[in-house]
N, CA, C and O atoms as a Tinker XYZ file with bonds, in Angstrom:
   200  protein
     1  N      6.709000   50.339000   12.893000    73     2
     2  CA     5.768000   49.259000   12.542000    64     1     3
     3  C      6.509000   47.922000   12.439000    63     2     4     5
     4  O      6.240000   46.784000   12.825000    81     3
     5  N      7.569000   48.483000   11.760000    73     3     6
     6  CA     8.584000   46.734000   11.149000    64     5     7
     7  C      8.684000   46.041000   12.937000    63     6     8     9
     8  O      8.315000   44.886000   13.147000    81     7
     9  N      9.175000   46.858000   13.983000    73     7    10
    10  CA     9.764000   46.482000   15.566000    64     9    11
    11  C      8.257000   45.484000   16.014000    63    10    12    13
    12  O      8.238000   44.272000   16.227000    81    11
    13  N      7.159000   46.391000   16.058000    73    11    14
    14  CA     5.629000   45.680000   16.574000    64    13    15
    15  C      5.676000   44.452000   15.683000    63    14    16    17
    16  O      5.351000   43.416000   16.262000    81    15
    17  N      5.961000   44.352000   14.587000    73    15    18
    18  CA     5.678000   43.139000   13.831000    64    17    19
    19  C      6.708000   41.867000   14.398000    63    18    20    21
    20  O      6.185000   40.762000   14.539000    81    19
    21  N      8.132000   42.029000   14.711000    73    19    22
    22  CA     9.113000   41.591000   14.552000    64    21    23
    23  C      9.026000   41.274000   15.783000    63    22    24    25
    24  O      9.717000   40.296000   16.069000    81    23
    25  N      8.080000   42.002000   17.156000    73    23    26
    26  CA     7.932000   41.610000   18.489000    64    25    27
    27  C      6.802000   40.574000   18.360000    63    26    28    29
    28  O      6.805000   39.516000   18.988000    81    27
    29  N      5.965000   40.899000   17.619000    73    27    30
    30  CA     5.049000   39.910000   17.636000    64    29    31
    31  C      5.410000   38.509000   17.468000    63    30    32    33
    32  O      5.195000   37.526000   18.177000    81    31
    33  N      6.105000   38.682000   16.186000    73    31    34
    34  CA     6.514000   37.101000   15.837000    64    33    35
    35  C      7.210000   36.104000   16.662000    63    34    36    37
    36  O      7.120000   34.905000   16.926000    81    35
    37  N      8.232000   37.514000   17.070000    73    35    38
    38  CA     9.062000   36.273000   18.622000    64    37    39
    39  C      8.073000   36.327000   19.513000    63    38    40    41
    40  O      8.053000   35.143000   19.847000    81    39
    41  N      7.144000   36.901000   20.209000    73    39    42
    42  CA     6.200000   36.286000   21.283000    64    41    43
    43  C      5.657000   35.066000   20.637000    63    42    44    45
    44  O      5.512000   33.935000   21.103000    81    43
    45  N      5.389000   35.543000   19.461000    73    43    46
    46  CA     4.172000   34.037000   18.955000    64    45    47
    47  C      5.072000   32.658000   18.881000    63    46    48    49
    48  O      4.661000   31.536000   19.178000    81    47
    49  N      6.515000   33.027000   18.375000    73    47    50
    50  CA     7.744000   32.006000   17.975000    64    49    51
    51  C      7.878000   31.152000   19.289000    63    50    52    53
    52  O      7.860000   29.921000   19.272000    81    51
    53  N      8.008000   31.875000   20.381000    73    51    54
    54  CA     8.472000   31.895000   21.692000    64    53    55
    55  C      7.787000   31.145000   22.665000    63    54    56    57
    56  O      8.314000   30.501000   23.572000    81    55
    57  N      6.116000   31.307000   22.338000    73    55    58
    58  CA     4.884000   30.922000   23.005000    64    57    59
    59  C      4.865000   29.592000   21.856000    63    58    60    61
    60  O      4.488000   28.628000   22.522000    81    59
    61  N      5.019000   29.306000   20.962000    73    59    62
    62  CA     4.687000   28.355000   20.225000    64    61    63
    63  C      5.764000   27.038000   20.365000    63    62    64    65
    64  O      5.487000   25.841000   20.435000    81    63
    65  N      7.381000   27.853000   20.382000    73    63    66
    66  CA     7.916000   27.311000   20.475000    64    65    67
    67  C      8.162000   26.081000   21.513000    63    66    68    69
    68  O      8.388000   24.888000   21.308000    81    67
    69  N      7.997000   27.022000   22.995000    73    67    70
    70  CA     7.604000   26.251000   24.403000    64    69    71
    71  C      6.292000   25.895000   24.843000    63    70    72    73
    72  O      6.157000   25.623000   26.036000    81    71
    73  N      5.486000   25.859000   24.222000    73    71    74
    74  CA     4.333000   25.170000   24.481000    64    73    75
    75  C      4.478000   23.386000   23.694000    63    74    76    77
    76  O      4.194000   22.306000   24.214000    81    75
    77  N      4.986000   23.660000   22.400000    73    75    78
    78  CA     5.514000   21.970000   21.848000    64    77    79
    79  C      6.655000   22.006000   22.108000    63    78    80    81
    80  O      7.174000   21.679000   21.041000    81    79
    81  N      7.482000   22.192000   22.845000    73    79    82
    82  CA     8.886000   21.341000   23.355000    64    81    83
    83  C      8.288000   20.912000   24.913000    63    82    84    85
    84  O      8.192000   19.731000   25.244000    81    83
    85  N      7.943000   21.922000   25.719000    73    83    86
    86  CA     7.433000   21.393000   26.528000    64    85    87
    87  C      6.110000   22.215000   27.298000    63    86    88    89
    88  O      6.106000   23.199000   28.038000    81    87
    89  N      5.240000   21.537000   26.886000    73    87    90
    90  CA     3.925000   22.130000   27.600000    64    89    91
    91  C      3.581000   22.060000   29.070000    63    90    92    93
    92  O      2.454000   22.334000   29.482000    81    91
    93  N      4.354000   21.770000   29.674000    73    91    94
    94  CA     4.000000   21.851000   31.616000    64    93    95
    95  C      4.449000   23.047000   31.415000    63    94    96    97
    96  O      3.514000   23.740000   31.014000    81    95
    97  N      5.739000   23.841000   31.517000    73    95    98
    98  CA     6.342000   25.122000   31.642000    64    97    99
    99  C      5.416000   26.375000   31.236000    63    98   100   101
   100  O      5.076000   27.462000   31.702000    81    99
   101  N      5.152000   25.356000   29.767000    73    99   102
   102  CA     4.290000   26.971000   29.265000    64   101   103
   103  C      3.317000   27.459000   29.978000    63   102   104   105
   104  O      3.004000   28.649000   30.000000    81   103
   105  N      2.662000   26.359000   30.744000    73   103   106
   106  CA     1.515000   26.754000   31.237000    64   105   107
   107  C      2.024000   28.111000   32.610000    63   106   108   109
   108  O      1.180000   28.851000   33.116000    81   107
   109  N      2.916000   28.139000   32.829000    73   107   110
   110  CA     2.733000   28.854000   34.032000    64   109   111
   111  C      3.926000   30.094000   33.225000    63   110   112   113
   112  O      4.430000   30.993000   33.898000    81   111
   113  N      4.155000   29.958000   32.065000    73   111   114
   114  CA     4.811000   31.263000   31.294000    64   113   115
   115  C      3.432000   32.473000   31.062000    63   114   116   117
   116  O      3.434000   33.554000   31.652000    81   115
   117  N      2.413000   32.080000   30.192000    73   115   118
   118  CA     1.428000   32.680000   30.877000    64   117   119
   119  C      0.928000   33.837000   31.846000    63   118   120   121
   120  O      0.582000   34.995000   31.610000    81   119
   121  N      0.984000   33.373000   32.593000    73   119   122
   122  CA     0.655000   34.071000   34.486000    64   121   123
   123  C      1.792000   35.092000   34.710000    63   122   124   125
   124  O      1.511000   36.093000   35.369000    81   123
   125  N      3.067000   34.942000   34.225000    73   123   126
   126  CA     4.213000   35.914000   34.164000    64   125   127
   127  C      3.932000   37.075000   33.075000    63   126   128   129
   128  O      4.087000   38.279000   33.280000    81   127
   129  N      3.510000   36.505000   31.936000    73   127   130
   130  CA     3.333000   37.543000   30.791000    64   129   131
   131  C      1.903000   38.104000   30.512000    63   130   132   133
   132  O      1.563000   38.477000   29.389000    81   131
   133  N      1.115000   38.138000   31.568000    73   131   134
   134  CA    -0.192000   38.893000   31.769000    64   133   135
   135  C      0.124000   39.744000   32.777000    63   134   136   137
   136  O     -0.812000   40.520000   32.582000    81   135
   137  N      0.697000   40.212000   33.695000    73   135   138
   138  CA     0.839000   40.956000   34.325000    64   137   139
   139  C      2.201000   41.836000   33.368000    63   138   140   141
   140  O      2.160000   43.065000   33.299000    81   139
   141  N      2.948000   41.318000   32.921000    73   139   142
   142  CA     4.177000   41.543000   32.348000    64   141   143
   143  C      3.572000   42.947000   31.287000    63   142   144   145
   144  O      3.724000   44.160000   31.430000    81   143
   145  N      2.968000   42.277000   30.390000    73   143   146
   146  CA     1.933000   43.091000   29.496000    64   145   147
   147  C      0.756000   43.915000   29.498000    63   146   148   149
   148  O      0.636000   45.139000   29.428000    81   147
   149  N     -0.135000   42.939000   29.598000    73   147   150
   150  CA    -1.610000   43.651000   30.133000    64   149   151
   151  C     -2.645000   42.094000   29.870000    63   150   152   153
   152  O     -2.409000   40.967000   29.434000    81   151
   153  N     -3.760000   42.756000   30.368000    73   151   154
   154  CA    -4.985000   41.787000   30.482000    64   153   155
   155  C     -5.547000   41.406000   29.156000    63   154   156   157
   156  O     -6.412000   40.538000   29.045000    81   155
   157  N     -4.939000   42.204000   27.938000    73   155   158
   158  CA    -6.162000   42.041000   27.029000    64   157   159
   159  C     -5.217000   40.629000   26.837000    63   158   160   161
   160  O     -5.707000   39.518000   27.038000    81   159
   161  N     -4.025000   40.793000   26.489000    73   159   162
   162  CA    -3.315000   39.096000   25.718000    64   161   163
   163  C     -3.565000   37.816000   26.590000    63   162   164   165
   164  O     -3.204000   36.739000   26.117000    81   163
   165  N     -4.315000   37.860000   28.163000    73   163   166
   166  CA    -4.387000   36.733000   28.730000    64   165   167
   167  C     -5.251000   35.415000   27.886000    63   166   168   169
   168  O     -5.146000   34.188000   27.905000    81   167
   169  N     -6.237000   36.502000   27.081000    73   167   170
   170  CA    -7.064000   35.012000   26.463000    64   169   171
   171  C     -5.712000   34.794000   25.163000    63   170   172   173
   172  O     -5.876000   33.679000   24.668000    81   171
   173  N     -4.754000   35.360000   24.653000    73   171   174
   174  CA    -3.960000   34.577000   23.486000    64   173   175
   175  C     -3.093000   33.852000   23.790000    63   174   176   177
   176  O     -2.617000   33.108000   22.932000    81   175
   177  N     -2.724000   33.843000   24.806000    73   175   178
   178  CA    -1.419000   32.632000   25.071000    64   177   179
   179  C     -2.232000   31.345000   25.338000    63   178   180   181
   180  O     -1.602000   30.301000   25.166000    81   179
   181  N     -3.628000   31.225000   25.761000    73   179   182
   182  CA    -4.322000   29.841000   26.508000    64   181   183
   183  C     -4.715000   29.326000   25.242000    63   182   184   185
   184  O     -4.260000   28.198000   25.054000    81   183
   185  N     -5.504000   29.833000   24.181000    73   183   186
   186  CA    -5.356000   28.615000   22.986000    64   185   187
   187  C     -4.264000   28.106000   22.372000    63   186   188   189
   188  O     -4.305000   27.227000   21.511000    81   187
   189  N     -2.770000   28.910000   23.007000    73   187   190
   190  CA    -2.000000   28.430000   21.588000    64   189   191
   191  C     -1.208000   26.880000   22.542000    63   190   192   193
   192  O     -0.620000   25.940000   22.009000    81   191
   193  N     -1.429000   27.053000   23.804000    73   191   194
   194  CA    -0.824000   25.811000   24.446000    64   193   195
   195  C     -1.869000   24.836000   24.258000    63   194   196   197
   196  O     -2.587000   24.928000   25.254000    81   195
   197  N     -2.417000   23.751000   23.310000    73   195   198
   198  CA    -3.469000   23.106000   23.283000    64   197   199
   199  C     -3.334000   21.705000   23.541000    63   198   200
   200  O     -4.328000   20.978000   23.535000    81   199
């Protein structure tokens, strides 16, 4: 449980991080990590780049 939690946070850290340093990139980080993963997370990465 502690690993799922501790993965989560760096995706969210990671996605949060490069979306405000630089948001052109993130946008196409995205499109790599929906196939990477699966379909259900495609709608969570598009609100957090706002």
């Amino acid at each position: 449980m502690k690993r799922c939690l501790l993965a989560l946070l760096l995706a969210v850290l990671l996605l949060s991080g490069c979306s405000s340093s630089v948001p052109e990139p993130a946008a196409s980080e995205p499109a790599a990590i929906e196939p990477t993963t699966s379909p259900t997370l495609s709608p969570t990465p598009e609100p957090t780049p706002e």
